[in-house]
C-alpha positions as CSV (number, residue, x, y, z in Angstrom):
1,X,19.7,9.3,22.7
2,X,16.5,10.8,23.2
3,X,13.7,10.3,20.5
4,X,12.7,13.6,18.3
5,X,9.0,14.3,19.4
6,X,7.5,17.3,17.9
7,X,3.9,18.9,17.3
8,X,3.4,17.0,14.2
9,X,3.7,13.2,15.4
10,X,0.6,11.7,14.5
11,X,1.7,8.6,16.7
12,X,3.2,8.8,19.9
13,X,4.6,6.3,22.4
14,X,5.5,7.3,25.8
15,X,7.7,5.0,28.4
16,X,5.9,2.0,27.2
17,X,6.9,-1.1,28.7
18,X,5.3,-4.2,27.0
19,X,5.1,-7.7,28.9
20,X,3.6,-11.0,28.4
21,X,2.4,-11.9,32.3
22,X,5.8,-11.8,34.3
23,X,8.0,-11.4,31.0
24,X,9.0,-8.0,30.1
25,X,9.7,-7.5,26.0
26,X,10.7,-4.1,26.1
27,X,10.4,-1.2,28.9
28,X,10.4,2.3,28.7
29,X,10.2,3.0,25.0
30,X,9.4,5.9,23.7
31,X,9.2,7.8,19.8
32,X,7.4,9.7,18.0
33,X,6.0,9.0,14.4
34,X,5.8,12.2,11.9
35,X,2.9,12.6,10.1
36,X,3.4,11.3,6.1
37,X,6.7,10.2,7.0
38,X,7.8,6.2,7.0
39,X,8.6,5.4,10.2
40,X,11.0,2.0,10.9
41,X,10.6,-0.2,13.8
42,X,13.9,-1.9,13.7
43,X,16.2,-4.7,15.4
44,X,17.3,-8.2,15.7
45,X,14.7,-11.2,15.6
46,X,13.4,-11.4,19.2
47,X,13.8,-8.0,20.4
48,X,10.0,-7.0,20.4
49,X,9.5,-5.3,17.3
50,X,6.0,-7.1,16.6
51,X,5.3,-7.0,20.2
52,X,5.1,-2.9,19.8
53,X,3.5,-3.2,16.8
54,X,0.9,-4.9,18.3
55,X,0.4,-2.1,21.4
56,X,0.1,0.2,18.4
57,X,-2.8,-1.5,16.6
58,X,-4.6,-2.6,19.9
59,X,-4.4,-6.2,20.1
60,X,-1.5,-5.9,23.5
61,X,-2.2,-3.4,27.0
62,X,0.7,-2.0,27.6
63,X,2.3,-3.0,31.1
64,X,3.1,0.7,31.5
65,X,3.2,3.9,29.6
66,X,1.2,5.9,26.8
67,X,0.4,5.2,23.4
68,X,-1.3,8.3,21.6
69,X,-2.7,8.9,18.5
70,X,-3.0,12.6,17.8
71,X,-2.4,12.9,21.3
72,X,-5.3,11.5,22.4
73,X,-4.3,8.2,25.0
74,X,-5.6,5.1,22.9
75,X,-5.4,2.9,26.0
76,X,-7.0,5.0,28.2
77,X,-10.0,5.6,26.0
78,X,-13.5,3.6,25.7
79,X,-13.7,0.0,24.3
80,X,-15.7,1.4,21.3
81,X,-13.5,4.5,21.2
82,X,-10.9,2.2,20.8
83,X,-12.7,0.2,18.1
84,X,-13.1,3.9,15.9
85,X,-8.9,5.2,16.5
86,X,-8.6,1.9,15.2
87,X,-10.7,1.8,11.8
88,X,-7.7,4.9,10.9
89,X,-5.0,2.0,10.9
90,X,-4.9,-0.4,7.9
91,X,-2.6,-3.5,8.9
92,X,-0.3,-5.9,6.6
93,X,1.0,-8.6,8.7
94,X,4.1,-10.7,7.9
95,X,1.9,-13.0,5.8
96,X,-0.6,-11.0,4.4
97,X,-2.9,-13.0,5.7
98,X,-5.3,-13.5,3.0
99,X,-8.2,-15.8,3.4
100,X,-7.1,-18.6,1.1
101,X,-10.4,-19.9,0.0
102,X,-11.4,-16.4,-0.6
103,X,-10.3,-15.1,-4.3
104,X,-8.3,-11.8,-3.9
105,X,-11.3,-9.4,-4.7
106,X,-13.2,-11.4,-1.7
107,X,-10.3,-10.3,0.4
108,X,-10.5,-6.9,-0.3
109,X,-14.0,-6.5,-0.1
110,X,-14.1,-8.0,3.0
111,X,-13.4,-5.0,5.6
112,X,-16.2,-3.2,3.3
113,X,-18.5,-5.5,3.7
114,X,-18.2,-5.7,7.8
115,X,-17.4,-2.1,8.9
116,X,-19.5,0.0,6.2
117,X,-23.0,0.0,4.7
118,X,-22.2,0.2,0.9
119,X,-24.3,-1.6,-1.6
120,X,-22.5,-4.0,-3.7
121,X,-22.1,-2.4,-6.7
122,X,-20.0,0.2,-4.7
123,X,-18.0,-2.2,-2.6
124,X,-16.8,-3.7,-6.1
125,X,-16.0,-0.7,-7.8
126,X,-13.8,0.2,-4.5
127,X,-12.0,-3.3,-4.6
128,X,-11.0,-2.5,-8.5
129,X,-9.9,1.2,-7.4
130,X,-8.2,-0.6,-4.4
131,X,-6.2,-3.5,-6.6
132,X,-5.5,-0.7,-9.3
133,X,-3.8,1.2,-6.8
134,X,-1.5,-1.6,-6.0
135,X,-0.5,-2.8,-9.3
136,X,-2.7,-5.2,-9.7
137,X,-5.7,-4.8,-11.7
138,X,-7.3,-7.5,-13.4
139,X,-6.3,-10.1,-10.4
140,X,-10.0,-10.1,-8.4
141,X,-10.6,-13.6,-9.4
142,X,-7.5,-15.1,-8.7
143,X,-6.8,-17.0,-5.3
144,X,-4.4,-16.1,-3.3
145,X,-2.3,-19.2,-4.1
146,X,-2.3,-18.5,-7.5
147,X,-0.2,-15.3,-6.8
148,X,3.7,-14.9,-5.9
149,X,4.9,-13.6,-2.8
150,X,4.9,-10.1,-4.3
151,X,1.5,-9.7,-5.0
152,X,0.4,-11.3,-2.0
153,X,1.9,-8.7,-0.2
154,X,0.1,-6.4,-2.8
155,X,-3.1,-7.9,-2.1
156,X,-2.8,-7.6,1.5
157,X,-2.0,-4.3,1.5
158,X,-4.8,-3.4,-1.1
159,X,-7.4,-4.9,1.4
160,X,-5.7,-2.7,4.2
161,X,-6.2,0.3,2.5
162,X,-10.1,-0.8,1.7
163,X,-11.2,1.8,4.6
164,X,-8.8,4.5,3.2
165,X,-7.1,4.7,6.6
166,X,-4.3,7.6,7.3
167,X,-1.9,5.3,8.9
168,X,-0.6,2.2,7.2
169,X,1.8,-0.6,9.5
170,X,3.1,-3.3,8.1
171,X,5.1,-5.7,10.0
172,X,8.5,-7.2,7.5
173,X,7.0,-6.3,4.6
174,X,9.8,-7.7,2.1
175,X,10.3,-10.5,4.0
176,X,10.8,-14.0,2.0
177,X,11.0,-11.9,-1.5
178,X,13.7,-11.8,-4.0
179,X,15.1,-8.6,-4.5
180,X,13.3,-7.3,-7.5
181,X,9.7,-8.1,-5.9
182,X,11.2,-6.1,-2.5
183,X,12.4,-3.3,-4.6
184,X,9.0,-3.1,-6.1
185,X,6.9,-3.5,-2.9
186,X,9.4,-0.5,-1.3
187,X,8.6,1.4,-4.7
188,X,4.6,1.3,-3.8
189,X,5.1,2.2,0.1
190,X,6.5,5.2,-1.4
191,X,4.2,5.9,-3.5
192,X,1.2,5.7,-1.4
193,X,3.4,7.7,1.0
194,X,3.7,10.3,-1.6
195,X,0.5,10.0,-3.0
196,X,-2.0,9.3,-0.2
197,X,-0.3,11.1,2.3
198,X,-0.4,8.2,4.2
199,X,1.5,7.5,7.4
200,X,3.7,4.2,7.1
201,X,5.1,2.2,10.3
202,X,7.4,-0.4,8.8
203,X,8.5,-3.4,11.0
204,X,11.4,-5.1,9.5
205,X,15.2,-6.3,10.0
206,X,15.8,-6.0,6.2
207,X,18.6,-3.5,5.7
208,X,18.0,-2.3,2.1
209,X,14.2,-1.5,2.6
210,X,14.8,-0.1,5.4
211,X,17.9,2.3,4.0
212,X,15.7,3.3,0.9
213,X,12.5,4.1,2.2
214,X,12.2,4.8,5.7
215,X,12.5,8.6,7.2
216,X,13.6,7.8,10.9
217,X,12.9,5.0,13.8
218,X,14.4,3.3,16.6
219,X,16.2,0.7,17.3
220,X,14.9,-1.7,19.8
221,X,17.6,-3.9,21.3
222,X,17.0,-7.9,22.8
223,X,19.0,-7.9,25.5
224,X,18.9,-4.1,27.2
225,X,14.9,-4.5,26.7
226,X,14.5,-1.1,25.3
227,X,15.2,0.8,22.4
228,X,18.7,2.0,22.2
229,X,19.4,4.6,19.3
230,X,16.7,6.5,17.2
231,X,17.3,8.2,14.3
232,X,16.9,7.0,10.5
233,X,18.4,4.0,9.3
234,X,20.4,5.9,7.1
235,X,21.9,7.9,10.0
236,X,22.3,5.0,12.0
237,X,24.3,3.5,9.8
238,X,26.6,7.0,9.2
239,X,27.1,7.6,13.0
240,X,25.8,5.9,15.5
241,X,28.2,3.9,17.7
242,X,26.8,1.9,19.4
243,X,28.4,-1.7,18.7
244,X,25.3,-3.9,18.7
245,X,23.5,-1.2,16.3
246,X,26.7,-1.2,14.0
247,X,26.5,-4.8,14.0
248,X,22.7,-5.0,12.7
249,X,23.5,-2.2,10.3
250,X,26.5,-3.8,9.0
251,X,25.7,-7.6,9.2
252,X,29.0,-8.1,12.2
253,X,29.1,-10.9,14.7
254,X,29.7,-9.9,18.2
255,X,30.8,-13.4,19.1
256,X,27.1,-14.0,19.5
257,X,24.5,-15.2,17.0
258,X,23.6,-11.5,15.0
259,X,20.1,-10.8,16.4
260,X,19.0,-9.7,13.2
261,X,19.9,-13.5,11.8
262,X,16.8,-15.1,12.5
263,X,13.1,-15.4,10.7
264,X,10.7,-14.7,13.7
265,X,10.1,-12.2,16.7
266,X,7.9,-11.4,19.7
């Protein structure tokens, strides 16, 4: 099924195939991502999902194929072109990958204090406008390990939106949270959805995130290499059938190991 591109996609991919030196992740994968929508990157652990996620943010050349952002060729552009497409994207990655000997105020200040010329007083009213917005005011001065999963992931994001970027990606987002933290942390994507305006690319395998927040996406698939069915998770689930899709969306064994069983991914 072919991917719904339209005037309005704020990202674009275009036959991209994605390869570490002879090893090909994923070839010919194309979509495009709707402005203020929540887009979902989806499939089984191994398939590639992080791998395209990292074409999108600029940290992998594509082997082949077009990555635009408002249909201007990121790959094709200037180093230092490059370097300003990317200062729109704010980045959470599976982690959050907060500087631990940093306290969480430090980590939010951080992309402030390297990419703009704001005085101090200004960066620190920012980081409190910043935690606020995440539910988590009052927390500046805590280290990270003194926070639970949740508001790690809070934390994380909250330093990723420090540039007030347009486009938001964040790569399993509920993974290794208990169900009330993941409703919550799908609650605030939503909101800064709604409220910013902001465009969210969700990387993730986990099924009731991904049914209750996320607006459409493809499906990328291990073994054909490429992304098999588009279409929101909701629809996926409804009608598509396709049997390996079916099985991610409905938790089935195909006689195999369930892609979508494992913790990490390429």
């Amino acid at each position: 099924m072919a991917p719904h591109v339209t005037d309005d996609d704020v990202l674009r991919a275009v036959d991209l195939t994605l390869a570490y030196g002879p090893s090909v992740i994923q070839q010919k994968v194309s979509f495009g991502v709707r402005r203020g929508s929540v887009f979902a990157i989806m499939g089984g652990s191994g398939c590639g999902k992080s791998t395209v996620m990292r074409a999108m943010i600029g940290l992998l050349r594509p082997a082949a194929g077009e990555f635009l952002v408002n249909g201007e060729d990121y790959w094709a552009a200037t180093e230092r072109r490059r370097t300003d497409i990317g200062r729109r994207f704010g980045v959470v990655f599976q982690n959050g990958a907060l500087w631990t000997s940093m306290t969480v105020a430090q980590n939010v200040a951080l992309p402030l204090q390297l990419f703009t010329h704001l005085d101090a007083e200004s960066i620190e009213i920012l980081v409190r406008l910043k935690l606020s917005l995440v539910g988590m005011a009052g927390t500046g001065k805590l280290l990270p390990a003194e926070l639970s999963g949740g508001m790690r992931k809070r934390a994380g994001i909250a330093r990723a939106l420090a540039l007030d970027p347009d486009i938001l990606l964040l790569d399993e987002p509920s993974s290794g949270l208990d169900p009330i933290a993941s409703r919550r942390l799908d609650d605030l994507i939503l909101e800064l959805r709604d409220g910013l305006g902001a465009t969210i690319v969700v990387v993730s395998h986990e099924l009731p995130s991904l049914l209750s927040i996320c607006d459409d996406g493809i499906f990328l698939d291990a073994t054909a290499r490429t992304a098999i069915a588009h279409g929101s998770p909701k629809r996926l689930l409804e009608s598509c059938d396709d049997p390996t899709v079916q099985a991610f969306m409905t938790r089935e064994r195909l006689g195999s190991p369930l892609h979508g069983a494992g913790h990490g991914d390429q």
